[in-house]
N, C-alpha and C positions, 0 to 999 in steps of 0.2 A: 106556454102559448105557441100556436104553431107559427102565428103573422106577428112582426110588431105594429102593422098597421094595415086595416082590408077599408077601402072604402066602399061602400053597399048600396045600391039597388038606381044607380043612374045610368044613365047612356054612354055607351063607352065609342066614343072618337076616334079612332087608334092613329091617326095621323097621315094613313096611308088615303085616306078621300074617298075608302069605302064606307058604305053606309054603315052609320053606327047600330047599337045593339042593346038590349040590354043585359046587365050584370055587373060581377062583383070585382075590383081589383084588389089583390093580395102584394103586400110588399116583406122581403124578409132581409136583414141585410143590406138596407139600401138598393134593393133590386125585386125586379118584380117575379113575384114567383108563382101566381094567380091571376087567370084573366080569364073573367065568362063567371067561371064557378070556383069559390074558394071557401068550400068548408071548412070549418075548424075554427077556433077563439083566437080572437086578436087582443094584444095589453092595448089595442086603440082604433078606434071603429070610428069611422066619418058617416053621417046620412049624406048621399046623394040623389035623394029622390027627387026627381023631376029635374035634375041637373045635368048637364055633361061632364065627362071625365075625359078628359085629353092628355096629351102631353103636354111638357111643358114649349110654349113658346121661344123658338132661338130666335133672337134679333143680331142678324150679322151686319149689321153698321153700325158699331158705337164710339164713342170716343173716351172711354172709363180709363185711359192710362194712366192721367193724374190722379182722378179724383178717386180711383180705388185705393190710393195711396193714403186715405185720411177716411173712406168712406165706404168700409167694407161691408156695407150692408147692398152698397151701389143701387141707393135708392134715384130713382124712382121705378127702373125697369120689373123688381118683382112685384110691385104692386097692377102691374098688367100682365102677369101672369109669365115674366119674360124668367124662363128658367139656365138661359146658355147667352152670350153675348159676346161676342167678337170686338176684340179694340185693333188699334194698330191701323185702322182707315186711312186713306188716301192719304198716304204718304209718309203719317206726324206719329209721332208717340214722343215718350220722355228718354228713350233708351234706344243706342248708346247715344252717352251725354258727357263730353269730358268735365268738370267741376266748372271749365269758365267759363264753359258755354250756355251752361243753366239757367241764367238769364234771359241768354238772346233766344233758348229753346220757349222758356214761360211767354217771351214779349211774343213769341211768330204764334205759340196759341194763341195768345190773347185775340191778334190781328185776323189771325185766318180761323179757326173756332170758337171764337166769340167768349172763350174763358176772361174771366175777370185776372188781373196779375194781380190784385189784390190774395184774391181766395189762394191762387197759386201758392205764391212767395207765406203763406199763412201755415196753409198746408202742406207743402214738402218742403218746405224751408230753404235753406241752400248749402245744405251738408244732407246727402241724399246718400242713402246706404248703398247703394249699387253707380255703375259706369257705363258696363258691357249690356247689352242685351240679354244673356245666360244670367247674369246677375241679377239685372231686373226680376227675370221670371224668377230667381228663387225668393226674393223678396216680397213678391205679391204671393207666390204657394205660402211663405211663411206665414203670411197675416192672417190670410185664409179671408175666404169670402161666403157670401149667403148665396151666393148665383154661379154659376158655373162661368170660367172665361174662357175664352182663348184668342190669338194675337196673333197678327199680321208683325213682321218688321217693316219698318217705314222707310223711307227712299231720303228725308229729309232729314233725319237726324244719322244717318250713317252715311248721308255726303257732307253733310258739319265734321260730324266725326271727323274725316279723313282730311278734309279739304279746310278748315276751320272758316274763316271770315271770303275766302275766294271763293266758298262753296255757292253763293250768290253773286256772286260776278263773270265766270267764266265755265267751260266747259273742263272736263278733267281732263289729265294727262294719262296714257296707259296706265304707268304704274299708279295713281290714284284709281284708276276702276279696279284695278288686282288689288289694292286693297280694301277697295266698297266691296267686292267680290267676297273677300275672305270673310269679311265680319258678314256679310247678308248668310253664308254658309253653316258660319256657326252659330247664327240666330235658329236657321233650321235643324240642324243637328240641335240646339237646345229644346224643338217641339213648337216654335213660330209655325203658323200654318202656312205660310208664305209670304212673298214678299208686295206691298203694296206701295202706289207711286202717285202723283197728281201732278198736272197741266193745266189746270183752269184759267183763265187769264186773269181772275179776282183772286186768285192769291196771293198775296202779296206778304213778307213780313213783316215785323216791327216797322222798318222805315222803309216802307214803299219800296222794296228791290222785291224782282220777284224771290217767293223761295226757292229755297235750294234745287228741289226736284224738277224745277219748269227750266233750270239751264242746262239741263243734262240732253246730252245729244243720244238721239236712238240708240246710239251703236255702244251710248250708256248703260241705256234700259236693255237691251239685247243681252248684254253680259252680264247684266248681274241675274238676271232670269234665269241665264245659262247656270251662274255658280248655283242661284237656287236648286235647280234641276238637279246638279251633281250632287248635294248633298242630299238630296230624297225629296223636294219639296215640288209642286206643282200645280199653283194654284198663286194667279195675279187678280190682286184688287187695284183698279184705277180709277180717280177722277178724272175725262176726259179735258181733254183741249186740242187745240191747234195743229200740234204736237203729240199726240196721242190721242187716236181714235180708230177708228172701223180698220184704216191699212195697217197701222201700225198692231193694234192688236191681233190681225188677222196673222202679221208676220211674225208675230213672238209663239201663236199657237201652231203654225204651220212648221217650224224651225225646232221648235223644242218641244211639243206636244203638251202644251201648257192648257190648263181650262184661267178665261180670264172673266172678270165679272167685274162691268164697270157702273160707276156712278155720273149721272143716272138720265135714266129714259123718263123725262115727263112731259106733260102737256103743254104745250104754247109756247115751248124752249126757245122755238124760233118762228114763233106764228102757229095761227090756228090752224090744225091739222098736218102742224110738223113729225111728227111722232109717228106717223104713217109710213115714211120710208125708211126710218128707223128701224122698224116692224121688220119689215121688208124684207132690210138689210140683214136682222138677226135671223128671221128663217132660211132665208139663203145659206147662211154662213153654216147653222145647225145643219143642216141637208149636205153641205158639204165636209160633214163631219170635223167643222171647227169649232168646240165647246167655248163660248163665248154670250154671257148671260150677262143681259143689261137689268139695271134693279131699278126698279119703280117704286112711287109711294102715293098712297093713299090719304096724305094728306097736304094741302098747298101747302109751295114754299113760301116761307115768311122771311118781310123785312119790316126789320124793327128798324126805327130812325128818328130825327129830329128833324127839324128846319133849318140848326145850325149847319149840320153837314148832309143835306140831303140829295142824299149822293143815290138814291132810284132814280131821282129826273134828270139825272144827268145825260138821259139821253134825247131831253128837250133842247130843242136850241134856247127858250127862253131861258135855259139853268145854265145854258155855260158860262156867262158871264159870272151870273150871280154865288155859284158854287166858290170861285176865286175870292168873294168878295169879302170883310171881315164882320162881325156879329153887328155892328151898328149899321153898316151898308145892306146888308141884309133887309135888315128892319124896316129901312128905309122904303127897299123896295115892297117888301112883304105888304104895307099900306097904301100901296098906290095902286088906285081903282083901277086902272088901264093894267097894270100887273094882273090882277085878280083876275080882270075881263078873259085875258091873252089861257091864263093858264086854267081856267072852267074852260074855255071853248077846246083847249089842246088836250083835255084828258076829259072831255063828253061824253059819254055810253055810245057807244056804236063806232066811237075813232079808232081806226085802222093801226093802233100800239098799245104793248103792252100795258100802258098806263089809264086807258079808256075805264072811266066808271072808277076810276083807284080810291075816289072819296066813299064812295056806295058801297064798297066791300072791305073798308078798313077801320079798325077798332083802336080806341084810346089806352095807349098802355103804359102810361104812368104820367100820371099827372098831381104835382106836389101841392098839396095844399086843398085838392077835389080827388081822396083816394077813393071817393065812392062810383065816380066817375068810373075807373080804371078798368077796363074789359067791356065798356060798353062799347058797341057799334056808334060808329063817329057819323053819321045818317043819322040816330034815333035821337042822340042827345040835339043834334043842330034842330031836326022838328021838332023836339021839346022848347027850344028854345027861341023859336020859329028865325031862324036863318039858314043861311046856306053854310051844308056841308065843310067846301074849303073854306069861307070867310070863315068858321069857328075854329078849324084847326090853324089856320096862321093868325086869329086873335087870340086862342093860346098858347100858341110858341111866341108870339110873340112878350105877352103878360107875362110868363115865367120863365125871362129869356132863356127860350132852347130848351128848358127842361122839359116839357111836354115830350112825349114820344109816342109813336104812332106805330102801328102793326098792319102791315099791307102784305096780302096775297097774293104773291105779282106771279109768280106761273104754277100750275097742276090746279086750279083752280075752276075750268072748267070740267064740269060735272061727266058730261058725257065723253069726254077722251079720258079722263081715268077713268073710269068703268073699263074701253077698251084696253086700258095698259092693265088693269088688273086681270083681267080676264084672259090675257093672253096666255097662252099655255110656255111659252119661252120665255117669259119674266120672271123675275122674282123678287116680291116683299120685302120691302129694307127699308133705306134711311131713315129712323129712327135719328139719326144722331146724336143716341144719349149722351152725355157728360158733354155735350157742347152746347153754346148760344144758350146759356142756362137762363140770362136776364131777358132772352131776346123769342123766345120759341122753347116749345114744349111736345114734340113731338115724340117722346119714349114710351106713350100711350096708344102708340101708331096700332097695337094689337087689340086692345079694346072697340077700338075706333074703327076696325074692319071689320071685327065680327058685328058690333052692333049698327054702324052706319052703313057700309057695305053689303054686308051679307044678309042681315036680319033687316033692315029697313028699304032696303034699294035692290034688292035680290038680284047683286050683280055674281054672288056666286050662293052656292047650298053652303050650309053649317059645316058638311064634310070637307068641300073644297074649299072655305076660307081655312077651317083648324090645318089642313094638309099645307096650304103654304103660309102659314104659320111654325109649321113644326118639322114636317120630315123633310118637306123641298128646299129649303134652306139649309138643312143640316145635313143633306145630299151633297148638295153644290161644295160645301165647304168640307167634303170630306169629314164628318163626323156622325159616322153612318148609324151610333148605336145613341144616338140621341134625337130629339123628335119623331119618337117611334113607341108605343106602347108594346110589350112584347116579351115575352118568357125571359128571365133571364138578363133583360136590358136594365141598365139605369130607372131608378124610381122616380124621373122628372116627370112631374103629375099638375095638371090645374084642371079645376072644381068649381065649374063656372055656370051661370043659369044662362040661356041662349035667350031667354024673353025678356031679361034688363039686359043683359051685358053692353056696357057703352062705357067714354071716355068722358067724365066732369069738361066742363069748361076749364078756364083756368084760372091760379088763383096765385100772386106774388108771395114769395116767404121770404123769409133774409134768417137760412139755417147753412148756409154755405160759409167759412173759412173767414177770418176777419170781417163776418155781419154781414157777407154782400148778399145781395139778392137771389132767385132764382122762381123760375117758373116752374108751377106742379098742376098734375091734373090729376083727381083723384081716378081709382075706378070703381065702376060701379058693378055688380052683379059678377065679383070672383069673389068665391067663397073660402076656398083653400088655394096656396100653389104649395107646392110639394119641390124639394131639393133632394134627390140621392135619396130619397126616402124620410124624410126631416121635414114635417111643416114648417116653412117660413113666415107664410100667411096666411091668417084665417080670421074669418069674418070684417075684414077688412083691415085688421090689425097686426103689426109685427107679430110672428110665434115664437123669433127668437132673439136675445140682443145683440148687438154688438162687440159687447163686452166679454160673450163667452164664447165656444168652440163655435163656429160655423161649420154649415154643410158642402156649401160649393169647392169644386174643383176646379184645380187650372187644367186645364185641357190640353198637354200636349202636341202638337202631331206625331202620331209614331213613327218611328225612326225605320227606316229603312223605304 
């Protein structure tokens, strides 16, 4: 046979945002070695007629550290055609972790990525085969995976590392950043793409201190970007805050020649029509030859919550009391008409905050005892049952004390300012936040959900420029230039998608996660094959391969030098 595998007679995508074409791809070797025209017999032939042929999808914001650990299929991402995935986001990962600290690493996911410590402590246990960063990676190459990875080191667990329990209390001393220095270095020499950090003011860990990485003073971040630098690395991923933003990243790319790419650029962050100077800001910075790329998403941020701790209204004055208050004082108040009256009239459609219309656009997401309820619009079910909105949601928090939870899209929500952040040519495609908030949000479908809602229904971009910042623009940015790319010679990451379904399921609760816990999945719809290295994964909407045996994916280095 000349191919082990030619897929035949669809549309080829190449990822670069020129117009597709038709013809055939040839793979041999896990590499493409036929593109346009590939004569000769293949041991395995795909129809792609009336299909597209792309690359595969890189999703550079995920949070897979743990859960690749017990989950090397790193489901859900290749079921949306996600062939590359980047961990190590904003700040966190599992690695380095000295043995005592394993704990209070699982409790700061829990708190700040929405990981269950349940699934955690199930899943990696706490006798964890690695310590170091370089360890970790040979541990996850060991396993092997279905999807291609690669990895940030995080700001948080190598100021634990060095600083243990102080590393949330106070700033470091010199010789504590010479040695955050030395281990961020040899996370790079081990092939980490770089080193990423976060500032957020909602990070908080286990017990309310912030984490590690928000006590770290500039001249923190300053130096260990530098040891990055020295050891070949060049490339910063951050969650913005207070403490890290526009000056501060300006200074880190100006001083070291660093590209930085923060999270994240969305809509209504800080009012309608915030995201405009932001714009602004980044074409400025690109013109002035500071590589500095803010990432966007195509799908609203979600908050999942109760009534017990309903901590989104917390920016009512009506909730500050009541947030203090304990589950029967609550209740209390929850029932009292002049309550109701105060908090319908404070979050009305047309009020001037974030929380205006919150009832109108938020859906019931878990409710014990009515699972049939679960995913519907908290609007449809209240006119079903002819009342109002809030009166049904605080009559069921209250009837199931607390258990009720609800799903609110409190910012990127409106419609027409993501179109503009998508559209922007200095953006880029991201938060996914796969392996996090897995009970809470299901956003790893983020790539179905742009070709089919964005591009194909909303024509905020063509089929070419959605696949392109799906695949090469991403895998640009991050320095992995011979992926997201169809091309003689290149990696055989391939997806085999129909452009006139392609879209993201609704979503739908499982409890296949680690000790029984829960998680949010969205099927896809309209991907026929994704391709690995040359290796179907998935086809016809079905794993092609198990777990249990070899996998295709690769850990992704950075190259050294």
């Amino acid at each position: 046979m000349d191919y082990d595998l030619k897929i035949v007679g669809g549309t080829i995508v190449d990822g670069s945002g020129r117009e597709g074409y038709r013809g055939d791809l040839a793979v041999r070797d896990g590499r493409v070695v036929a593109l346009g025209e590939a004569k000769g017999p293949a041991a395995r032939v795909i129809d792609a007629g009336g299909l597209a042929v792309s690359p595969g999808f890189v999703d550079i914001h995920t949070h897979y550290d743990a859960q690749v650990l017990w989950d090397r299929m790193l489901s859900i991402s290749p079921w949306h055609g996600v062939t590359t995935a980047v961990m190590g986001n904003c700040g966190f990962g599992v690695a380095p972790v000295r043995p005592a600290d394993r704990v209070a690493m699982m409790r700061t996911l829990e708190k700040v990525e929405g990981m269950s410590y349940e699934s955690l402590e199930a899943g990696l246990g706490l006798d964890w085969p690695f310590e170091s960063f370089p360890e970790y990676f040979d541990t996850v190459e060991a396993g092997g995976t279905a999807i291609n990875l690669a990895a940030f080191v995080g700001h948080t667990p190598v100021r634990l590392y060095v600083m243990g329990d102080d590393a949330l209390e106070r700033e470091a001393t010199a010789d504590e950043v010479a040695a955050m220095g030395a281990i961020v270095g040899e996370a790079i020499r081990a092939g980490a793409l770089g080193f990423s950090t976060a500032h957020a003011a909602t990070q908080n860990a286990w017990d309310g201190r912030p984490v590690p990485s928000r006590l770290a003073a500039f001249s923190e971040i300053d130096a260990l970007v530098g040891a990055m630098v020295a050891a070949g690395g060049e490339l910063v991923q951050g969650a913005i805050g207070k403490t890290f933003f526009h000056d501060e990243m300006e200074a880190l790319t100006r001083r070291h020649g660093v590209q930085v790419t923060w999270t994240a650029l969305l809509s209504g962050i800080s009012g309608p029509g915030s995201h405009v100077k932001h714009l602004k800001r980044t074409e400025a910075q690109l013109a002035e030859g500071l590589r500095i790329v803010p990432q966007v998403a195509c799908r609203p941020v979600m908050f999942d919550f109760d009534f017990g701790e309903p901590f989104p209204f917390g920016m009512l004055e009506l909730f500050r009391d009541t947030i203090k208050m304990d589950a029967g004082e609550k209740k209390a108040v929850y029932r009292d008409p002049e309550f109701r009256r105060a908090f319908k009239a404070a979050t009305a459609p047309g009020e001037k905050n974030l929380l205006a219309d919150w009832a109108g656009r938020s859906a019931i997401s878990m409710l014990p005892g009515e699972p049939a309820l679960e995913e519907r619009m908290l609007g449809d079910v209240a006119a079903a049952r002819g009342t109002d909105a809030i009166d049904l949601a605080l009559d069921l928090s209250i009837q199931t004390d607390f258990a009720a939870r609800f799903r609110l899209p409190f910012i990127n929500h409106d419609q027409s300012e993501v179109a503009e952040l998508l559209a922007n040519e200095n953006t880029v495609v991201a938060l996914s936040d796969a392996g996090a908030h897995a009970s809470q949000l299901c956003d790893a479908c983020y790539s179905t959900h742009l070709l089919g809602h964005w591009s194909r229904e909303e024509g905020v971009m063509g089929l070419e420029a959605a696949v392109h910042a799906l695949t090469q623009k991403p895998a640009d940015l991050i320095g992995l230039g011979d992926r997201g790319r169809l091309g003689i010679g290149l990696p055989a990451d391939v997806v085999v998608f129909d452009p006139a379904t392609v879209a993201a399921s609704g979503l739908t609760r499982v409890h296949d996660m680690p000790a029984g816990q829960d998680r949010l999945v969205s099927e896809a719809i309209g991907i026929e094959a994704v391709i690995v290295n040359g290796t179907p994964v998935r086809e016809g909407g079905r794993d092609a391969v198990q777990p249990d045996q070899a996998l295709p994916g690769r850990l992704l280095r950075r190259a050294a030098g």
